[in-house]
C-alpha positions in Angstrom: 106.8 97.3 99.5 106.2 96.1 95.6 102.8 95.0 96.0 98.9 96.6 96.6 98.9 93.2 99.0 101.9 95.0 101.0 100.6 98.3 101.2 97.1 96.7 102.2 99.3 94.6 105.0 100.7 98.0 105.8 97.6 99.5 106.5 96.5 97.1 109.2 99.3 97.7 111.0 98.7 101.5 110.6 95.2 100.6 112.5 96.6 98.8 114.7 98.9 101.5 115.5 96.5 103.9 115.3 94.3 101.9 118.1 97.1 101.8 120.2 97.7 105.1 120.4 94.1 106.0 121.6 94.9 105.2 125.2 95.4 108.3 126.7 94.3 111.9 126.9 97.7 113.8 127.4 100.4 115.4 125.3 102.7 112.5 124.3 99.8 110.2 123.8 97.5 112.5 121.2 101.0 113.0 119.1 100.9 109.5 118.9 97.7 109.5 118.0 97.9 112.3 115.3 100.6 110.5 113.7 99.0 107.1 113.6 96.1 108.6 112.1 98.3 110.6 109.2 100.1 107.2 108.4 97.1 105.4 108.0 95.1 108.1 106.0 97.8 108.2 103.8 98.3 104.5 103.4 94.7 104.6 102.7 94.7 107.1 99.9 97.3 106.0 97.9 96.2 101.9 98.3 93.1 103.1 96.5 94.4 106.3 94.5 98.1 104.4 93.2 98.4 100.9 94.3 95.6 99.0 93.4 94.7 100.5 90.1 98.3 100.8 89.0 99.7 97.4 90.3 99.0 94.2 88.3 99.1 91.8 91.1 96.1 93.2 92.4 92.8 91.1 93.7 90.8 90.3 90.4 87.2 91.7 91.6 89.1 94.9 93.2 88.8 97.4 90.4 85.1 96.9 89.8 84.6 96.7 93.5 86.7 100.8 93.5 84.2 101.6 91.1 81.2 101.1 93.1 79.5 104.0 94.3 78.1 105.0 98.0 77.5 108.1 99.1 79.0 107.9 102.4 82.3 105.8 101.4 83.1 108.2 98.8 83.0 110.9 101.4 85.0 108.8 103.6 87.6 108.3 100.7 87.5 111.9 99.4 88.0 112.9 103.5 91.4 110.4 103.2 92.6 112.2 99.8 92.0 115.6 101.1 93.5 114.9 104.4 96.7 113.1 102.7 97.1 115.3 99.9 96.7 118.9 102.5 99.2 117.2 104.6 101.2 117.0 101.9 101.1 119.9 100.1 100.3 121.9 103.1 97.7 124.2 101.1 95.7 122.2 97.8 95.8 124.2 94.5 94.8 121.4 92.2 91.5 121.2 93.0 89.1 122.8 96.0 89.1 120.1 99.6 85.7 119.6 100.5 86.7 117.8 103.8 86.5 119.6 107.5 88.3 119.1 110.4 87.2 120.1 113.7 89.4 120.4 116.6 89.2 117.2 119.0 85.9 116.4 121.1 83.5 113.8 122.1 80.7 114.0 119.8 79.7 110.7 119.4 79.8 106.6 120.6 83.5 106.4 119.0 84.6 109.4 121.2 82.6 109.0 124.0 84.7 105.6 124.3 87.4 105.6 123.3 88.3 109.9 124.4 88.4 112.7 122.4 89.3 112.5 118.8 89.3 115.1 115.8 86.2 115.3 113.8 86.0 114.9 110.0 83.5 116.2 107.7 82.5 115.6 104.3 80.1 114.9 102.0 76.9 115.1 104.6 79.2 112.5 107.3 80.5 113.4 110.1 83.1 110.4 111.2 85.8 110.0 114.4 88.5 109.9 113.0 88.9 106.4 114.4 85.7 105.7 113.3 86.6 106.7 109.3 90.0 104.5 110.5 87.5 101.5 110.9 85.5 102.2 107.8 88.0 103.0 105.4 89.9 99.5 106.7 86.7 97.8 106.5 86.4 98.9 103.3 89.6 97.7 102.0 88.9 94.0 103.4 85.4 94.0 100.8 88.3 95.3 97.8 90.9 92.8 99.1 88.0 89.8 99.2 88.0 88.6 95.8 85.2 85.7 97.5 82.8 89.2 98.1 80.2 89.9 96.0 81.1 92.5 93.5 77.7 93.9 93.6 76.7 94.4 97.5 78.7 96.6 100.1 78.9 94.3 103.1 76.3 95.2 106.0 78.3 95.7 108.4 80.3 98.4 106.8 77.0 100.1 105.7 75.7 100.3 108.8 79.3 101.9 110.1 78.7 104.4 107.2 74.9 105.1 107.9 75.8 105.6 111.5 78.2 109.1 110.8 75.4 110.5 108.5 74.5 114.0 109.7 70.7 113.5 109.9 69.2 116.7 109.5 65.9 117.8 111.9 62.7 117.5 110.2 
């Protein structure tokens, strides 16, 4: 790989993978899922932590576009960097993870169809870890779309965000 336009190729296979794997409740079939999930968290991380700001070929818009703020896909990105970077390290010394992970359940739509998956929290959201999978790829389409306003997150990725908000009881 010698591009952000590789490692963004890479990462759709690494959902695909991932979606695969989620047939299945036993053994074999979870390790395939938890290491479909690690390869395309840390895909993730290091297309928006490395590749795209330190790779000149990148889309024109998709620096702006990393600079946008949204409460809910920065805690879906700071979820992938904490997940990559504890994986990697095995304990994080550089800075203090804000990002939980709960052992696998159904707790949701995501879970409820497609079986148990681990549970990641951060930032006030609560995702599947397929359903961060789903965000964190749709988000990389809007960065990878140079046609994509700039200026508005797409709807449909807004609405996967809104969805894994922990909503608090009045």
């Amino acid at each position: 790989m010698s591009t952000c336009f590789d490692v963004y190729e890479k990462l759709k296979a690494d959902l695909a993978a991932l979606e695969a794997a989620g047939e299945g409740e036993d053994e074999q079939s979870q390790k395939r899922q938890d290491y479909a999930a690690f390869n395309f968290i840390v895909t993730a991380r290091h297309l928006a932590h490395d590749w795209l700001p330190k790779n000149g070929g990148r889309p024109k818009q998709s620096l702006k576009k990393l600079k946008r703020k949204h409460a809910g896909l920065t805690a879906a990105l700071n979820a992938a960097k904490d997940i990559a970077n504890g994986s990697k390290h095995f304990k994080i010394t550089l800075y203090t993870p804000t990002t939980t992970v709960d052992e696998r359940g159904i707790f949701d739509y995501e879970t409820w169809a497609f079986g148990s998956q681990y549970g990641v929290r951060e930032g006030g959201y609560n995702f599947s870890m397929f359903g961060l999978a789903r965000i964190l790829m749709a988000y990389f389409d809007w960065v990878f779309d140079d046609t994509a306003s700039v200026n508005l997150f797409p709807a449909e990725l807004i609405a996967q965000v809104d969805y894994s908000l922990i909503r608090r009881a009045k």
